[in-house]
N, C-alpha and C positions, 0 to 999 in steps of 0.2 A: 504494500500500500504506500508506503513511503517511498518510491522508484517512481510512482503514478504521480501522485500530488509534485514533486519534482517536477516531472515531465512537464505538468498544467503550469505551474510557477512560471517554466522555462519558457514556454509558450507564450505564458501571460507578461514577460519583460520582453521576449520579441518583439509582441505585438506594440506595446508602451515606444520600442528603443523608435521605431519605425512608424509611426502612428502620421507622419507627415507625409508618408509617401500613399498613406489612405483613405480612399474617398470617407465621409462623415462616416454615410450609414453603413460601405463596409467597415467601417472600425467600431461603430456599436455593435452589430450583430457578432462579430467574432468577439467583444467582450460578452455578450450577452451568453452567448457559447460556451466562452471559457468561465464561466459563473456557473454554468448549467454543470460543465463535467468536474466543477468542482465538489458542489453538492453532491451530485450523484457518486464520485468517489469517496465522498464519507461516510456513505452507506453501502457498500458494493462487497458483496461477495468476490472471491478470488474469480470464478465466472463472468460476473460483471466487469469488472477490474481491464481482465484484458479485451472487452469491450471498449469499454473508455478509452484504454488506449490505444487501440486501434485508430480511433475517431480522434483523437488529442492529435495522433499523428497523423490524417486526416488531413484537419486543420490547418497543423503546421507545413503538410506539404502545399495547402492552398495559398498560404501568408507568404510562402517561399517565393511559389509562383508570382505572384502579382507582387512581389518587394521586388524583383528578377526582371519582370517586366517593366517597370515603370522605370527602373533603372535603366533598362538597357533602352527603353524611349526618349531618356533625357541626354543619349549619350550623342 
């Protein structure tokens, strides 16, 4: 459980470090997101668990994506 909550942290300063390069509402939804697999990690079964992280990592390949692009638009 505590590799998971990590995971989401690590996610949730990506999203913070980079928050300029994203439009408003994607940058509420994906907080809104990482709120959600927070919670939901507090209470999650080892089953659950590697759900969320699945989806955390997800996420983080979408944030990847479009931090990748917007960069590589500016260049």
């Amino acid at each position: 459980m505590h590799n998971l909550k990590n995971q989401i942290q690590e996610l949730e300063e990506l999203l913070d470090l980079n928050h300029g390069q994203l439009d408003t509402e994607v940058r509420a939804a994906m907080k809104l997101k990482i709120a959600e697999l927070k919670r939901q990690a507090d209470h999650a079964d080892a089953a659950n668990q590697r759900r969320i992280a699945a989806e955390a990592l997800r996420l983080l390949s979408s944030l990847l994506s479009v931090i990748t692009n917007v960069m590589t638009l500016l260049k």
